[in-house]
N, C-alpha and C positions, 0 to 999 in steps of 0.2 A: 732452659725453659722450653717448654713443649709446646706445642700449637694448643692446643686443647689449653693450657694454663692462662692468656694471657686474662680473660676476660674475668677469671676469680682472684689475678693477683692484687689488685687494688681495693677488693668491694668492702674485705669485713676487715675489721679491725682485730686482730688475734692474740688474747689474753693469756697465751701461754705460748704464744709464739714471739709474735708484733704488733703488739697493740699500737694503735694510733696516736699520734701527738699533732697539735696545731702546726700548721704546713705552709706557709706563704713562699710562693714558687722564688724562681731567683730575682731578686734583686724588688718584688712585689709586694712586700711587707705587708700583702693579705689585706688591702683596704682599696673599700673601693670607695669608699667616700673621702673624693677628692677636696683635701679643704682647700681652699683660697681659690680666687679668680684664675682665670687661662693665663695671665699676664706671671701670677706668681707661680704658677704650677710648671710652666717652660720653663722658668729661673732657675727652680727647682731642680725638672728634670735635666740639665745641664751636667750637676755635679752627679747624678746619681746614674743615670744614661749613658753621657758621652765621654763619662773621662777615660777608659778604656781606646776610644777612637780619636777623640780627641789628643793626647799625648803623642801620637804615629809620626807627627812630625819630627817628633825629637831623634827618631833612626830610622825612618823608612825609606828617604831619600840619599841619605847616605849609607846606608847601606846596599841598596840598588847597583850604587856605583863603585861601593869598595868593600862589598861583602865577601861571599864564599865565591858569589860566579860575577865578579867585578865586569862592569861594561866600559865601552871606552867614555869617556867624557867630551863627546861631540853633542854638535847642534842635534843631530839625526838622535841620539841616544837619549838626547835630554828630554826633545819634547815627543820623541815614542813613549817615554816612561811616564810626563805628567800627563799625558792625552790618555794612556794607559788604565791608569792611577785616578783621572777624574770620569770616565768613563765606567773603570769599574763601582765607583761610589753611586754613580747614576742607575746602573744596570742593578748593581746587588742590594745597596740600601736605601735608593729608593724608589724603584720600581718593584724588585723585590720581599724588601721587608716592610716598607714606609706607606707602599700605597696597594699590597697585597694580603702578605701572611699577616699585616695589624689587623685585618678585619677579621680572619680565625681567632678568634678570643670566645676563653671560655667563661661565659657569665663576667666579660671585661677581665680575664686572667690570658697572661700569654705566659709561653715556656715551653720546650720539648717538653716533659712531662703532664701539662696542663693542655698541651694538644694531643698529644696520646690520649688522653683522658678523655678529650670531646670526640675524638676518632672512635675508640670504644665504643663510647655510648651512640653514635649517630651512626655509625654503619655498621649492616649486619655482617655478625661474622662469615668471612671469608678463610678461604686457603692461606691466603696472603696474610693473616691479621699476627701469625705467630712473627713475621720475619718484621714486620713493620714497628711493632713491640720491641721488639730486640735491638733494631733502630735506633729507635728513641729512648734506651739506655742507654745503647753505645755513647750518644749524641749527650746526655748526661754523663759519663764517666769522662768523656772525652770537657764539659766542663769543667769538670775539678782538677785535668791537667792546665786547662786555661786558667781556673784560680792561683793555680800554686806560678806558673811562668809571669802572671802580669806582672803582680809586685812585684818582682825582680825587675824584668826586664825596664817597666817603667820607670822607679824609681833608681836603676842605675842608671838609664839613659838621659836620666835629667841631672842626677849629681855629677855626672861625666864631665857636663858644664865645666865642672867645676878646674878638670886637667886644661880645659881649652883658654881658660880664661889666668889660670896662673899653673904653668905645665909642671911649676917644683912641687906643687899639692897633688900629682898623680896617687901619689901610694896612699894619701889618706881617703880614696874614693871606696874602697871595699869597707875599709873599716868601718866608715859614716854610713855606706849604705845597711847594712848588717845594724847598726846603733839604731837607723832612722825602723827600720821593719819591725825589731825585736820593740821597739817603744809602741809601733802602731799596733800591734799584738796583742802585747801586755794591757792598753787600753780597752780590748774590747771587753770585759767581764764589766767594767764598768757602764757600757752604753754608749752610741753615740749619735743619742739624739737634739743635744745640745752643739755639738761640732757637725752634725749633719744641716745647722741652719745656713751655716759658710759654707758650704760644699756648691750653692747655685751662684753666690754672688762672686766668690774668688774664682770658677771657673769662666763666669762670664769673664770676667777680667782677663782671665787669660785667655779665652775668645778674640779679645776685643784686641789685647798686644800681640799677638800673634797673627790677624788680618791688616793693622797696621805698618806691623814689618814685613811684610810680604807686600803691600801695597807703595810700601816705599820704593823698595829693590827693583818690584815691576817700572815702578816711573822712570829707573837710570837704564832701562831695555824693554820697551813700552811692544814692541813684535813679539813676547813671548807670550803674550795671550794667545795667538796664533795656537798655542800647543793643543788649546782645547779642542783642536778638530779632532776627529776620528783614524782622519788619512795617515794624521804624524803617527799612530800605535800602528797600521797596517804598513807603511812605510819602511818605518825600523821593523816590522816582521818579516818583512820582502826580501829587505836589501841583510837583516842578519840574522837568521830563524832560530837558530840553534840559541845562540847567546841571550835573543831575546824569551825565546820560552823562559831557559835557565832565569834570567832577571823576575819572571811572573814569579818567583818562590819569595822573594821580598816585598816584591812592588805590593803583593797582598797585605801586607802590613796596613799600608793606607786604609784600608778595611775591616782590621780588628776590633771585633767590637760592636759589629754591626748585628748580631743577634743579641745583645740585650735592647736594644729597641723595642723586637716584642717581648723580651722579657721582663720587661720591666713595667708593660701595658697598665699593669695592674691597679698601681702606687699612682701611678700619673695620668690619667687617661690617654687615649690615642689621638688626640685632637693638638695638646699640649706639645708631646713629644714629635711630634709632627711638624708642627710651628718651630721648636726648638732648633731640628732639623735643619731645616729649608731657610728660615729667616738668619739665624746663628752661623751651628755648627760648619754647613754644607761652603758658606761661603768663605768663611776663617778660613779652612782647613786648603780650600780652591786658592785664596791669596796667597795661602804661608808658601804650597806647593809653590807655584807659580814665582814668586819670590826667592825658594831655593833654586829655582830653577836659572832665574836672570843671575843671579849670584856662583856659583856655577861656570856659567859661560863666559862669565869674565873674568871668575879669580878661580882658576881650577885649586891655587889651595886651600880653599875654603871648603876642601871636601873631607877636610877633618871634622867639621861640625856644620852644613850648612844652616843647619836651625839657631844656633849658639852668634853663631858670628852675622847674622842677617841684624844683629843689634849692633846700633854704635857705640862707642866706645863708653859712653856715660850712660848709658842703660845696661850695661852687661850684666853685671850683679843683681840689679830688679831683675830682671828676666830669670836667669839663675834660681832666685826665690819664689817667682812666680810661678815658673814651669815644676820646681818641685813638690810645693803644695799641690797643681795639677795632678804628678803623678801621683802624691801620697792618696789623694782626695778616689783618681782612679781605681787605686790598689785596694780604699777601704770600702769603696763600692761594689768588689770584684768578693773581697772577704764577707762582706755582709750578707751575698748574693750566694755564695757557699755556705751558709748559714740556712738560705732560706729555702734551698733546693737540696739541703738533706732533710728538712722539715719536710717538703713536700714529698720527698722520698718513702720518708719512712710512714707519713700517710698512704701512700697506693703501695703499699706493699713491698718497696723494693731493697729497703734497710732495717735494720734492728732498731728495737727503744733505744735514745741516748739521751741524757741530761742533760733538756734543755732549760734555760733558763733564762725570762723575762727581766729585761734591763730597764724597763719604760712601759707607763700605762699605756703608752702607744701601740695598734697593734702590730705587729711583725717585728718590732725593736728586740731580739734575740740574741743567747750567745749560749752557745755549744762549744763547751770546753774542749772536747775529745778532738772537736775537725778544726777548732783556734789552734791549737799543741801540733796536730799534724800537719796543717798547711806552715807555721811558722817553722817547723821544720826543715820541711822540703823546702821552702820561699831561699831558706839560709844557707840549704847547703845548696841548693841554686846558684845562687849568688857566687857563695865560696868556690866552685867547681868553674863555673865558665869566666867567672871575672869581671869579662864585659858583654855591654848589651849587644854587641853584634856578634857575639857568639854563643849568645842566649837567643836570638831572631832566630836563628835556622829552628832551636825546639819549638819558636813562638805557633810560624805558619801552620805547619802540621794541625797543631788541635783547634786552628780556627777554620782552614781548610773544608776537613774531616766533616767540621757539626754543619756546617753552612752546604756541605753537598745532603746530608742526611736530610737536612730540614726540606732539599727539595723531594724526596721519598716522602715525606710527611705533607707536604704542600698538595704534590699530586694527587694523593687519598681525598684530599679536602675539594681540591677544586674537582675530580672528574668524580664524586661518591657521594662529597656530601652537598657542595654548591650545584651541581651537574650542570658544569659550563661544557659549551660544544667542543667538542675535538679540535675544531681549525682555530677557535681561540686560545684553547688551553693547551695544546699541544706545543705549538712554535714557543710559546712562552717560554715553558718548562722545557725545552731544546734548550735556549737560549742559556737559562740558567744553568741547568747539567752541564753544559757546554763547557760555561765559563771556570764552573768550580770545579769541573772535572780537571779540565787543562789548569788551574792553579794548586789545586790539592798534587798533579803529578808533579808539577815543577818543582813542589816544594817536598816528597819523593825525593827527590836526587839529592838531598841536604843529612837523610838520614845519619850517615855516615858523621854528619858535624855535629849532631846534636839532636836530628829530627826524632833520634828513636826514644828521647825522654818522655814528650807526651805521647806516643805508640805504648811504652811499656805502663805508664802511667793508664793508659786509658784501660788496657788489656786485662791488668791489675783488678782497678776498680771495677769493669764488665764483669770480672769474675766473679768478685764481693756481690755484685744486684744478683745477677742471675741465681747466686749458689744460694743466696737469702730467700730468694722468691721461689725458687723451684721444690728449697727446702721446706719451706712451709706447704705449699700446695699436698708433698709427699706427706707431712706431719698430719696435717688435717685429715689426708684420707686414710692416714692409719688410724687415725683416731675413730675416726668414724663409722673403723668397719666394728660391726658386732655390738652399736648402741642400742639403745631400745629408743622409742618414742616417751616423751616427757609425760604426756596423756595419761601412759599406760601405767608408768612409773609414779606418776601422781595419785592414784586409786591405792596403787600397792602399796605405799612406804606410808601413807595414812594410818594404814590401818597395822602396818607393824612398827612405827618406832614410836618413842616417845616425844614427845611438843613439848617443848621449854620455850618461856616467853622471849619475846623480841623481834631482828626480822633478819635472816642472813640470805647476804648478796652472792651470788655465784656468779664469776664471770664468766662467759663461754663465748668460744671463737667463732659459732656460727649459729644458727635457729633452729636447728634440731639435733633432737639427741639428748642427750643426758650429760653433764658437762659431769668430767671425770672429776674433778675435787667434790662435788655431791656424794659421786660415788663410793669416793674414800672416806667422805666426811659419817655418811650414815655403816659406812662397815665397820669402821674402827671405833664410833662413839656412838653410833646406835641412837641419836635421836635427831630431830627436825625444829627446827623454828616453827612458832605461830604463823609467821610468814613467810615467804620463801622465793625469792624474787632470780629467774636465771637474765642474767644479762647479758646483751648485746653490743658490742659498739661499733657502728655500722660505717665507711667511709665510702661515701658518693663519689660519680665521676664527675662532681661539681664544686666549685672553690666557696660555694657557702650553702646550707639550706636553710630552706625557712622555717620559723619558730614554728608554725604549725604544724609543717613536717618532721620536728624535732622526735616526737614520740611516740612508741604507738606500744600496745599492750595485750595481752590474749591473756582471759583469766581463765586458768586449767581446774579451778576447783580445788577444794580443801585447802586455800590458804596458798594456793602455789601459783606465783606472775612468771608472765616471760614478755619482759621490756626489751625493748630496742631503741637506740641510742642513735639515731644518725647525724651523721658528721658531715661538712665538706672537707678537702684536702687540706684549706687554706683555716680550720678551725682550732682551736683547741679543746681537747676533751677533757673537759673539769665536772668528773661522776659525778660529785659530789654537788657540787653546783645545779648538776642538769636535774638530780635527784629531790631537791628541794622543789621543783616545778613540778614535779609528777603528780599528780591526785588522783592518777586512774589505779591504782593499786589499794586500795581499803586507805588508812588513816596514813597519814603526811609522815614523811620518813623523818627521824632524828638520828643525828649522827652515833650519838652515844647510844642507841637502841638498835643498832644496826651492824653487823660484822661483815666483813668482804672477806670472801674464798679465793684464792686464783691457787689456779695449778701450775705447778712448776716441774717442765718435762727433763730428764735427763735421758741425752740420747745415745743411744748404741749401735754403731756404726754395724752394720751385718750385709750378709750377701745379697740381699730382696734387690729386685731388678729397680733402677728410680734414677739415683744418681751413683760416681764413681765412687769409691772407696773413700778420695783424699776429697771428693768435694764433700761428702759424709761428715769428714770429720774437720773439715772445712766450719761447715754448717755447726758443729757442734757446738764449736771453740765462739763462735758468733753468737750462740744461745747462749751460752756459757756468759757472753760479756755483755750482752745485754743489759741496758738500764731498767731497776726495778718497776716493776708493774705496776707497785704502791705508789710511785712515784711519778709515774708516765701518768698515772691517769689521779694523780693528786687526788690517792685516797689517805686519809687520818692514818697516821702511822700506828695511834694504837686499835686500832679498830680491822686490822687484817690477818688471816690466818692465810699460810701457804701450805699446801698439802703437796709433796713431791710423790713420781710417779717414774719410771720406767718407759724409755719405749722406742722401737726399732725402727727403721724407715729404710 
């Protein structure tokens, strides 16, 4: 993507490229109208927010201590890592994300791409605006390796339970875990806004057991509160630097999850998930640590599962049930949120049409077949390949790492650009944070070698997929565009040489001027014109909704011929057809049976012109090639469309 690109790669909706489809960023199901009181919208955001962060107990602290760079099991070690571990939730999720980046919200939308979007539009372009763009895909691509790791790692770290509580059951933990994901999968073409009502109140539950078993453990070693100091993390750095850096590539684990926070801004307001935060999550999660921790220092073998065994003996099994529903409830939170960030993808231009499809008159309730088939994929051979969750953590850190240092690149634009807070305030800050995520993104760097480089190749992957998408359209358009005429001109001329047959045809076109090439083939090859003649637009904003009045707007060219524009938010869906029944600025009220849609359909031809490589060329091709139908992305009547195919080089 070029510097010059980034500011057109989101605007217009492209009908023979990438047209637009209803976009609800991740995990934001595109509504801002929050229903139900503060009390139930926290509850809510519970299952749908934190189960990602929430579940960390189930391997963060054991793995710390018996991962890839094992520490020793001392007093020094234990309360360096939960002072660590609670320190970092203070610094990055909630000073950070909870009482900072929430207030960057676009029109109440959060997400790297839905800040991209407000950064566009609020600051003028710069030098810097290509590199920052490119960012905040990484920071997307590097999502979808977080989607495809959760489920696994989550839900193997809670059925693992399962070996610890009867060791003969070892070998049935792959198998189950593989049954439990391929079920979670298979369910989504169905919907799941009936099983999204359990998602706030089961997780509270498991809120609530997992602060009271932690609260227990502390009371039989009541000095381990002590750990929350500061000194304990600079301590253990003093006295073992090396080892303890090494330990930061799990300890981050504690942490995972702390950017859907803002992601999620959307669905739940910021007020909600904030409360959820600070009253709930922040405190659980401080007990359970805190409780592995006393637990720990007195039975070092309890570092086979310090989460699993912090139960007694007559709770084991509840627990077991409980914390798996957490993860499941995590993983379909995680899946839902890959849903809803290829939606908003392929609104700002960064993806192709794919068939999406509405499970619930709710809105954001979605399911895209193509990224369900591929995340269940990878989630499985996931699974299949590392076995267990501690050898799936080393690829977890990486892609949580990675987006959480981007985000500060994206933070800094917002606060020194578009807030213009003072240097001496916003400077130490974002020190602070670089700091932090710098040194845990390296630590977790030295893990490559065990697993780190899956979400690296995965991210590399997909970076590739946006960029070759977006770069490729920008090159398509301007090939199209050289040597059009003006519609004006073209409207005078073709009056007066073809013939008028009643009715009204639609032409779709990718941008507002010019002459949209299926016209072009339409009056070469048939030689006549509609009564009316309508060239269409579908316009996407760098806003998650617009308003009905801003919906349309119109230029009448004379002799029967409109040029409508259609604008969209990211977070919208575009139903032509729909918005068409609203228009009355074009002569007499559209009917669908009196109406024909044109879209052109490019076939491309990879050649030598200077743009992109050869293989990205045909990269891009294969990507147009598989593209979801146009008739279909923009829910036109299937029998009422004609496609006129075309040639053309880039």
């Amino acid at each position: 993507m070029s510097e010059a690109e980034p500011q057109d790669a989101g605007k217009q909706a492209d009908a023979t490229a990438s047209p637009a489809v209803a976009a609800p960023a991740a995990g934001q199901h595109g509504s801002h109208d929050h229903h139900g009181g503060p009390l139930k919208l926290a509850i809510g955001a519970l299952g749908v927010v934190f189960g990602d962060i929430g579940t960390s107990p189930l391997y963060a602290m054991r793995d710390t201590f018996a991962g890839h760079h094992p520490l020793p099991l001392d007093r020094l070690h234990v309360f360096g890592i939960v002072s660590l571990m609670f320190w970092s939730m203070m610094v990055i999720v909630t000073l950070k994300y909870v009482t900072i980046i929430m207030r960057a919200d676009n029109k109440g939308e959060g997400g790297s791409l839905a800040l991209l979007a407000l950064i566009n539009k609020n600051v003028p372009e710069r030098k810097w605006s290509g590199g920052i763009v490119l960012l905040g895909v990484f920071a997307t691509a590097l999502f979808y390796g977080d989607s495809m790791i959760t489920p696994a790692v989550s839900v193997l770290g809670a059925i693992e339970g399962l070996s610890v509580y009867a060791p003969r059951l070892e070998h049935a933990v792959v198998p189950l875990v593989v049954g439990i994901l391929v079920g979670l999968f298979m369910i989504q073409s169905r919907g799941t806004s009936k099983v999204a009502t359990l998602f706030g109140p089961v997780t509270l539950l498991y809120f609530v057991v997992i602060a009271v078993l932690g609260i227990v453990s502390i009371a039989a070693m009541p000095d381990v509160v002590q750990a929350l100091s500061p000194h304990h993390a600079v301590a253990m750095f003093i006295a073992d630097p090396f080892r303890g850096f090494l330990a930061m590539g799990a300890a981050v684990l504690a942490v995972t999850g702390a950017e859907a926070l803002y992601a999620d801004m959307g669905h739940f307001g910021r007020n909600p998930i904030r409360v959820s935060w600070l009253a709930v999550v922040l405190p659980a999660l401080v007990f359970n640590y805190l409780g592995q921790a006393s637990l720990l220092l007195r039975d070092a073998s309890a570092l086979q599962s310090p989460f699993y065994l912090l139960a007694p003996q007559w709770f084991q099994w509840p627990l077991l049930i409980i914390a798996s529903m957490a993860a499941i409830i995590a993983s379909q939170a995680v899946i839902s949120g890959a849903f809803s960030v290829t939606q908003q993808a392929i609104q700002l231009g960064f993806m192709p049409r794919m068939t999406i499809k509405h499970t619930s008159l709710q809105a954001g309730q979605i399911y895209i077949p193509v990224i369900n088939f591929g995340l269940m994929i990878a989630v499985i051979l996931l699974v299949l390949v590392f076995q267990r969750s501690s050898n799936l953590t080393a690829a977890y850190g990486i892609a949580v790492t990675g987006a959480m240092l981007i985000d500060n690149f994206l933070l800094a634009v917002v606060l020194l650009q578009m807030w213009r807070w003072k240097p001496w305030l916003a400077l130490p800050l974002l020190l602070l944070f670089f700091a932090l995520d710098t040194a845990y993104l390296s630590a977790n760097l030295t893990k490559i070698p065990d697993g780190g480089w899956v979400p690296l190749a995965m991210g590399l992957a997909i970076f590739t997929l946006l960029t070759t998408w977006s770069k490729g359209r920008a090159l398509m358009r301007q090939n199209m565009a050289e040597g059009t005429i003006p519609m004006e001109v073209f409207a005078k001329s073709a009056h007066s040489s073809a013939a008028r047959v009643p009715g009204t045809a639609v032409f779709m076109a990718s941008t507002n001027h010019g002459v949209p090439s299926a016209l072009l083939h339409n009056i070469k090859h048939n030689k006549v014109l509609h009564e009316r003649v309508v060239i269409l637009t579908v316009a996407i904003q760098d806003v998650p909704q617009v308003d009905e009045v801003d919906r349309r707007s119109v230029i009448d060219l004379g002799n029967g011929f409109y040029r409508l524009t259609l604008n969209y938010g990211f977070l919208e869906e575009t139903d032509v057809p729909a918005a068409l029944k609203l228009v009355t600025m074009c002569g007499e009220p559209f009917e669908m049976m009196k109406t024909s849609f044109f879209l052109s359909r490019q076939t491309l031809l990879p050649s030598a012109k200077p743009g992109m490589a050869i293989w990205r060329e045909k990269l891009f091709a294969w990507m147009l090639r598989n593209a979801a139908s146009a008739m279909e992305f923009f829910r036109l009547p299937t029998n009422r469309v004609v496609e006129l195919g075309s040639q053309l080089e880039i």
